[in-house]
C-alpha positions in Angstrom: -18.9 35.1 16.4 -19.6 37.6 18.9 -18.4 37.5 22.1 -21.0 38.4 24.9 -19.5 41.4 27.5 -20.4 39.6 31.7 -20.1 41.5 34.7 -18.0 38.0 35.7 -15.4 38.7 32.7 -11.9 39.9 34.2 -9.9 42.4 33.1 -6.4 44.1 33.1 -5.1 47.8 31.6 -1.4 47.9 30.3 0.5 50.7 28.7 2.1 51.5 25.5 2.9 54.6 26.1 4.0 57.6 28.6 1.2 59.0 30.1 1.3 62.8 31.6 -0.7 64.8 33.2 -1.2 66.8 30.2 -3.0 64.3 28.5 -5.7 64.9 30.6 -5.8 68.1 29.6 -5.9 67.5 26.2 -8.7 64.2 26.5 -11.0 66.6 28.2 -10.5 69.5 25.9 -10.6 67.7 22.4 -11.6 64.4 22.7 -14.4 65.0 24.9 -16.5 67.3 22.4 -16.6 64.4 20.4 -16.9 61.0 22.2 -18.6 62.3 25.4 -17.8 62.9 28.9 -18.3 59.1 29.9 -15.5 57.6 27.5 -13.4 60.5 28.7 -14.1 59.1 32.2 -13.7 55.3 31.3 -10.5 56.2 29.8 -9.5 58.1 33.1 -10.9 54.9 35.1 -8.8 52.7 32.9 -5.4 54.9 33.5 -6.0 54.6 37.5 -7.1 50.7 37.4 -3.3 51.2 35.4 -1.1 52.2 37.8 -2.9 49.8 40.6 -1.7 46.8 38.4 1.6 48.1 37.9 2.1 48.2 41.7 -0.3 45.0 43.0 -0.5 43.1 39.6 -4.2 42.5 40.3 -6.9 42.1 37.6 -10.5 43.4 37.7 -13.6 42.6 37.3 -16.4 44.5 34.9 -18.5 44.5 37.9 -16.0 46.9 39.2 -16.2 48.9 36.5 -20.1 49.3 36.6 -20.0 50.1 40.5 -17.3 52.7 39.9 -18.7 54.9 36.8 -22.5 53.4 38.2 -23.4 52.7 34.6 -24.2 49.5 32.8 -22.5 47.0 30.7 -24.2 48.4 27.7 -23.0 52.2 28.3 -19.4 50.6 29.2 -19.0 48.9 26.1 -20.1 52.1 23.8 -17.5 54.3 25.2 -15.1 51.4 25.3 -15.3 51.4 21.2 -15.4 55.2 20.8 -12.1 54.8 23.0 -11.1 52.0 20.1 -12.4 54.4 17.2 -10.4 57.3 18.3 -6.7 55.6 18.6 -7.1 56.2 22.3 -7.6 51.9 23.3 -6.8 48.7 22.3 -9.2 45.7 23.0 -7.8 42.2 23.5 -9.7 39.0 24.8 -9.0 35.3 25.7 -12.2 33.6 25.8 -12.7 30.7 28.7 -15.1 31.5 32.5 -14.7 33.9 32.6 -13.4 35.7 29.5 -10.1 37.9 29.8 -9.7 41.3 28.2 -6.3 42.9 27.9 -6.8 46.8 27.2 -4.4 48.5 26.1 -4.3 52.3 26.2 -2.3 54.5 24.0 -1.2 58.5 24.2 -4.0 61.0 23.1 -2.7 63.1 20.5 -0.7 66.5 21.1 -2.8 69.7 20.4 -0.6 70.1 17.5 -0.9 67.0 16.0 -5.0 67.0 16.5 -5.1 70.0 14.8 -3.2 68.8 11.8 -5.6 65.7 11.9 -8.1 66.4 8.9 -11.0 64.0 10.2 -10.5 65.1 14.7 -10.2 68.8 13.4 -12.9 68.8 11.0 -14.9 67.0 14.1 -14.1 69.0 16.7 -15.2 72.2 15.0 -18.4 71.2 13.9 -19.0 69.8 17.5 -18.1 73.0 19.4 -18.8 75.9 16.5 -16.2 78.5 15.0 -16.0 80.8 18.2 -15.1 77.8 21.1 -13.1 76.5 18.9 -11.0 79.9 17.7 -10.4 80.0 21.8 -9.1 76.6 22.1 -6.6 77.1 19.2 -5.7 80.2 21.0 -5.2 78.4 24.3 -2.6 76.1 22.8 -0.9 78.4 20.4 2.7 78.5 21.0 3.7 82.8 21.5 6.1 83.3 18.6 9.5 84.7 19.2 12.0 85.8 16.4 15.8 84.2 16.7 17.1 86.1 13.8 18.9 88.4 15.8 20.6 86.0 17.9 23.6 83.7 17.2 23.3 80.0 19.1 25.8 78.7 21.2 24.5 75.7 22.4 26.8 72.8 23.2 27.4 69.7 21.7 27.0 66.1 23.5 30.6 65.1 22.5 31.8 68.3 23.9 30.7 67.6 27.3 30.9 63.9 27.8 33.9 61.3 26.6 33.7 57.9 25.5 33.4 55.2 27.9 33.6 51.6 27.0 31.4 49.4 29.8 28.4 46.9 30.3 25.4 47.4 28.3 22.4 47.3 29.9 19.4 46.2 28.2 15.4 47.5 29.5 12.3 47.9 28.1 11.6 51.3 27.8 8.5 53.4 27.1 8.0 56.4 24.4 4.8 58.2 23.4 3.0 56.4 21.2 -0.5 57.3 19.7 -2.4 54.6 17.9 -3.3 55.1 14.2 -6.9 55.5 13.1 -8.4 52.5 11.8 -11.2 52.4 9.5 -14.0 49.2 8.2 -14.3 50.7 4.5 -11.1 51.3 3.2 -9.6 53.1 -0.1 -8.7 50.4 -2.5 -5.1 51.6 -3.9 -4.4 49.0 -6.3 -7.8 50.4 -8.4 -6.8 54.0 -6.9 -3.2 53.3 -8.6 -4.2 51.8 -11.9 -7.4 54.0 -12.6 -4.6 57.3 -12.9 -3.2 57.8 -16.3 0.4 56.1 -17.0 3.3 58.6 -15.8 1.0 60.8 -14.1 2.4 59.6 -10.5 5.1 57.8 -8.9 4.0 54.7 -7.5 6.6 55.3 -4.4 4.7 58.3 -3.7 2.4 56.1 -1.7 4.0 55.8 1.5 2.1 54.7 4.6 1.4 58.4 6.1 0.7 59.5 2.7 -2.0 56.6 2.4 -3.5 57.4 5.7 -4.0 60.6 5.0 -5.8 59.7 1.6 -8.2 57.2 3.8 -8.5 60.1 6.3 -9.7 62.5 3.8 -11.9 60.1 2.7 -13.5 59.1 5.1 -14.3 63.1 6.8 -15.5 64.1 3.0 -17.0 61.0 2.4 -15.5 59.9 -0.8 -15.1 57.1 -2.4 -11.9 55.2 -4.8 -12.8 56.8 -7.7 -13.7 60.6 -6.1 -10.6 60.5 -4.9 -8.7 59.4 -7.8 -10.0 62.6 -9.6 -8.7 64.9 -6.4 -5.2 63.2 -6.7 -4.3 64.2 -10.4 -5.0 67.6 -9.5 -2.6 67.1 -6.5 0.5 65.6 -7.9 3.6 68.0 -8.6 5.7 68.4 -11.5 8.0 65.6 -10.1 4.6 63.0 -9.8 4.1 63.1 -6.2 1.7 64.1 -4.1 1.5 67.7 -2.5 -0.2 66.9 1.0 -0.8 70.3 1.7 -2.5 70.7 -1.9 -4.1 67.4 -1.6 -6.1 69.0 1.4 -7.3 71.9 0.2 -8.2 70.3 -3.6 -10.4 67.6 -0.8 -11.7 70.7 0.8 -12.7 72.3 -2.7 -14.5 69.4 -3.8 -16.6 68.8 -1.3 -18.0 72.6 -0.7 -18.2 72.7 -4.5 -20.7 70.1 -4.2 -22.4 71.7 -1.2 -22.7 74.8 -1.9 -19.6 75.9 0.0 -19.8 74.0 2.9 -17.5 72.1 4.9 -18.4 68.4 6.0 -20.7 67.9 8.7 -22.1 65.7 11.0 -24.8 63.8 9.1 -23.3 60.9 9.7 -23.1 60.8 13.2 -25.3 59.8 15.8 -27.3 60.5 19.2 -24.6 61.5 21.8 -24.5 58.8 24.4 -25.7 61.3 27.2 -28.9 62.2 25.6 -29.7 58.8 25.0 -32.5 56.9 26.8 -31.8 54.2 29.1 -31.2 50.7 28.0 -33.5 48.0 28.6 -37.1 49.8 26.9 -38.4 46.4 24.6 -41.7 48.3 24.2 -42.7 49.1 20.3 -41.9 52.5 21.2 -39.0 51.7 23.3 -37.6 49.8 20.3 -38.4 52.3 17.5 -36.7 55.7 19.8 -33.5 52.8 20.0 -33.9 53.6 16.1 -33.9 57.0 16.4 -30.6 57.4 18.6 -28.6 54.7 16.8 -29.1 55.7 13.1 -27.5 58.8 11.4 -29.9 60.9 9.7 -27.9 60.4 6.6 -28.5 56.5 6.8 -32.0 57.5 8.0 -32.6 59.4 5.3 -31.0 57.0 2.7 -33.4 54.1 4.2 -36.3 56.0 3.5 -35.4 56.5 -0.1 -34.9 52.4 -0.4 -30.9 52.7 0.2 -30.4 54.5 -2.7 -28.4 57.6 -2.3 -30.7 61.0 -1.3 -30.5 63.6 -3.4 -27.7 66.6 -2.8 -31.1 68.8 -1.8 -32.6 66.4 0.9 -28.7 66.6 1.9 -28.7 70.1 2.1 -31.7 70.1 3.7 -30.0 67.7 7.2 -26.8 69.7 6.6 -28.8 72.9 7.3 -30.6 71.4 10.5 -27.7 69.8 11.9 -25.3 72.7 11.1 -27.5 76.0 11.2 -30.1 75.1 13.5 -27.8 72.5 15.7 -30.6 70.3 16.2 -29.4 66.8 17.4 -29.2 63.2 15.1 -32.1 61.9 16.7 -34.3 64.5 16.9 -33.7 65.3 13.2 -34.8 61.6 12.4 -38.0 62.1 14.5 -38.4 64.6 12.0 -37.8 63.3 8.6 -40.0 60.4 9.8 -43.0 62.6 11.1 -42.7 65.2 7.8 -42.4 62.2 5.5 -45.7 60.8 7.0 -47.5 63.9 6.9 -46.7 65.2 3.9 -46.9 62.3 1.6 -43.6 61.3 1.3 -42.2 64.9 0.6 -39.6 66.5 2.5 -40.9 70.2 2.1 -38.2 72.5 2.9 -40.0 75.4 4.3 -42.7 72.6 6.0 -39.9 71.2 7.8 -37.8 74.5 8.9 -41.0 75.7 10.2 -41.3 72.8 11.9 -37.4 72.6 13.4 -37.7 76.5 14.5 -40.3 75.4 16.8 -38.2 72.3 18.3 -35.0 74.3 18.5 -36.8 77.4 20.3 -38.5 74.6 22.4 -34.9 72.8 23.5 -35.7 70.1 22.3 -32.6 67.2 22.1 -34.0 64.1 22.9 -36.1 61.3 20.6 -38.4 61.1 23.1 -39.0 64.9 24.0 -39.1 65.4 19.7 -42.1 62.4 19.4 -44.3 63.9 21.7 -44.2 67.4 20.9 -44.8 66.0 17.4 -47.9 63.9 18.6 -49.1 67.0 20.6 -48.9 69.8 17.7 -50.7 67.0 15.3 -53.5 67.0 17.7 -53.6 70.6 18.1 -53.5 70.7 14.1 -56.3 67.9 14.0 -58.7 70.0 16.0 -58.1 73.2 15.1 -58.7 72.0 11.1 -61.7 70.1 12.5 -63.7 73.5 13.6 -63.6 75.6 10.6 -63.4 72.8 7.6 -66.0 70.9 6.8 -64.5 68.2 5.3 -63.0 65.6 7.2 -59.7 65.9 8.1 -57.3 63.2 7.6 -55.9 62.2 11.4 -53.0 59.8 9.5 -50.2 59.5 12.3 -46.9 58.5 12.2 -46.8 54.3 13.6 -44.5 55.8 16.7 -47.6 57.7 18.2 -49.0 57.1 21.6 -52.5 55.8 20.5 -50.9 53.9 17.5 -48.2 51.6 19.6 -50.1 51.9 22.7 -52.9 49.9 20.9 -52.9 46.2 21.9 -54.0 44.8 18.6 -52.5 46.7 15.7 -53.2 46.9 12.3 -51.6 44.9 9.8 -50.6 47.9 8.1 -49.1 49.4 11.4 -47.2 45.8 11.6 -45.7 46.3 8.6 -44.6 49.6 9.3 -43.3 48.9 12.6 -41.6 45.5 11.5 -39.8 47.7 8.2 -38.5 50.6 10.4 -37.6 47.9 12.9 -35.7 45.8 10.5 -33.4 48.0 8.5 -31.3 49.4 11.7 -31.2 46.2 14.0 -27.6 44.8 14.7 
């Protein structure tokens, strides 16, 4: 059942972990291209409310949060989960009146090991593009320096100090711990495991880093069980287990094989928080832009084909506006929606990049800015086709236009509409 966030609800932070002032460096550097500046802040908000309770051992109200970062409950809880999502937070609650949340924060990850990280790295580039993100490995690149040359002479603990029997003291102390991803839809092992040919792999090969990375690879290429299973046979060394490193790059193979070369991209992300609109819009329109910056124009896209999978050139077709052109989730599912309607259900490739030229050359980032640029172009269209045809020319609009939502009384086939895009992305 789930549990309603109040401004009432109390709150305390506690640590798991050492936290320097390098982290900060690093959340703001490579975490922050990818959950946003606010959860970046939250996090920061958390760390001070932190060291408050390790001195007064006071807890906090939401309220306090909402009056500090001046956002809503809404906004809070959003960043609170992209905290979750990205190892960063853990979320416990007691429930009572007020409920009691326990957050827990945990170690951001070294630049080293976010770089080895095949879903953050993949992430990070696609959010920040090849040059930003050549300069930020170059930032945190350790200068080499060549030993050979030199003989080492350091000395030895037992050389220094001597045995001494005394008391034992016993403390609880704290090391740097980073919380593991965790994901919803997991690899299934045991049909991983038994779908691989007899002998072809030690079943003790799957240790729990080497299972984590199968999930993680998974998850960034999108793969499922079966995919995978036919990566790992071409991944498993003469002695039947698995090469890492090769398992990487066979993952990265696959997936630009199947898209023409590409690496994985953000189709299956969403509207960043900050260009969002604000919460609290229950107008048709309010409701349907709420569509538009929750959904990923993959599960946009899928919808719209009955939640079947789209074909690999409709894919190709988001990966290209997403990657090449950089347009943003929302604004490419304003997109989709208003080609689809106009062109009878066909996404025409040069139609749409004709169309996403315009928008990118505009600036355009936002759901809202993308609809009525849309409405206005149509009725530019409308009366331009008007002058020199003299047939009629058909003045079909997507339902989100002004004058079709605006309407007090709509049609039943605008209902429909309205209800269907309504009901396959609410929570």
């Amino acid at each position: 059942m789930p549990i309603t966030l109040l401004p009432a609800d109390e709150y305390i932070v506690i640590q798991k972990t050492i936290l320097t002032e390098y982290d900060r460096k690093n959340l703001v550097s490579y975490y922050e291209p990818i959950i946003g500046s606010f959860a970046v802040s939250l996090y920061f908000t958390f760390w001070r409310d932190l060291e408050r309770y390790q001195k007064v051992k006071t807890s906090y109200s939401h309220h306090h949060l909402m009056t500090i970062l001046k956002a809503g409950l809404d906004q809070i809880k959003e960043s609170r989960k992209a905290l979750e999502a990205m190892g960063l937070l853990r979320t416990y609650v007691e429930v009572g009146e007020p409920n009691h949340y326990v957050y827990e924060l945990y170690s951001p990850m070294s630049p080293k090991e976010f770089f080895a990280n095949p879903i953050f790295n993949v992430v990070l580039y696609n959010n920040i593009g090849a040059s930003e993100y050549e300069l930020l490995k170059k930032e945190y690149a350790y200068p080499s320096f060549s030993l050979k040359e030199y003989q080492e002479i350091t000395t030895s603990f037992d050389h220094v100090f001597s045995s001494y029997c005394g008391e034992n003291y016993a403390f609880e102390s704290f090391g740097r711990e980073v919380l593991p991803l965790q994901f919803e839809n997991q690899i299934d092992f045991d049909l991983l495991l038994s779908s691989l040919p007899k002998g072809i792999i030690n079943e003790k090969t799957f240790t729990k880093r080497t299972k984590e990375l199968i999930q993680q690879l998974s998850f960034i290429y999108n793969l499922d069980t079966l995919k995978m299973c036919e990566i790992l046979r071409l991944s498993v060394n003469e002695k039947g287990a698995i090469d890492k490193e090769n398992l990487r790059v066979q993952t990265r193979k696959y997936y630009q094989y199947n898209h023409q070369g590409k690496l994985p991209t953000l189709v299956y992300r969403t509207q960043p928080e900050y260009l969002r609109s604000p919460k609290g819009d229950t107008s048709k329109k309010g409701r349907i832009i709420e569509v538009f910056e929750t959904t990923s124009p993959y599960d946009f896209l899928k919808s719209k084909y009955k939640n079947t999978t789209p074909t690999s050139r409709d894919l190709r077709l988001l990966e290209n506006l997403i990657v090449d052109l950089e347009l943003k989730p929302a604004v490419v599912n304003v997109l989709i929606d208003y080609v689809l309607k106009k062109n009878n259900n066909k996404l025409n490739t040069a139609f749409v990049e004709t169309i996403a030229g315009q928008w990118k050359r505009l600036g355009i980032e936002t759901a809202k800015d993308a609809m009525e640029v849309a409405e206005k172009e149509h009725k530019k269209y409308v009366n331009k086709l008007s002058k020199v045809s003299s047939k009629p020319v058909s003045k079909e609009m997507p339902v989100w236009f002004d004058e079709t939502i605006g309407k007090e009384q709509m049609s039943e086939e605008e209902e429909s509409e309205l209800a269907s895009i309504l009901e396959k992305y609410k929570d």
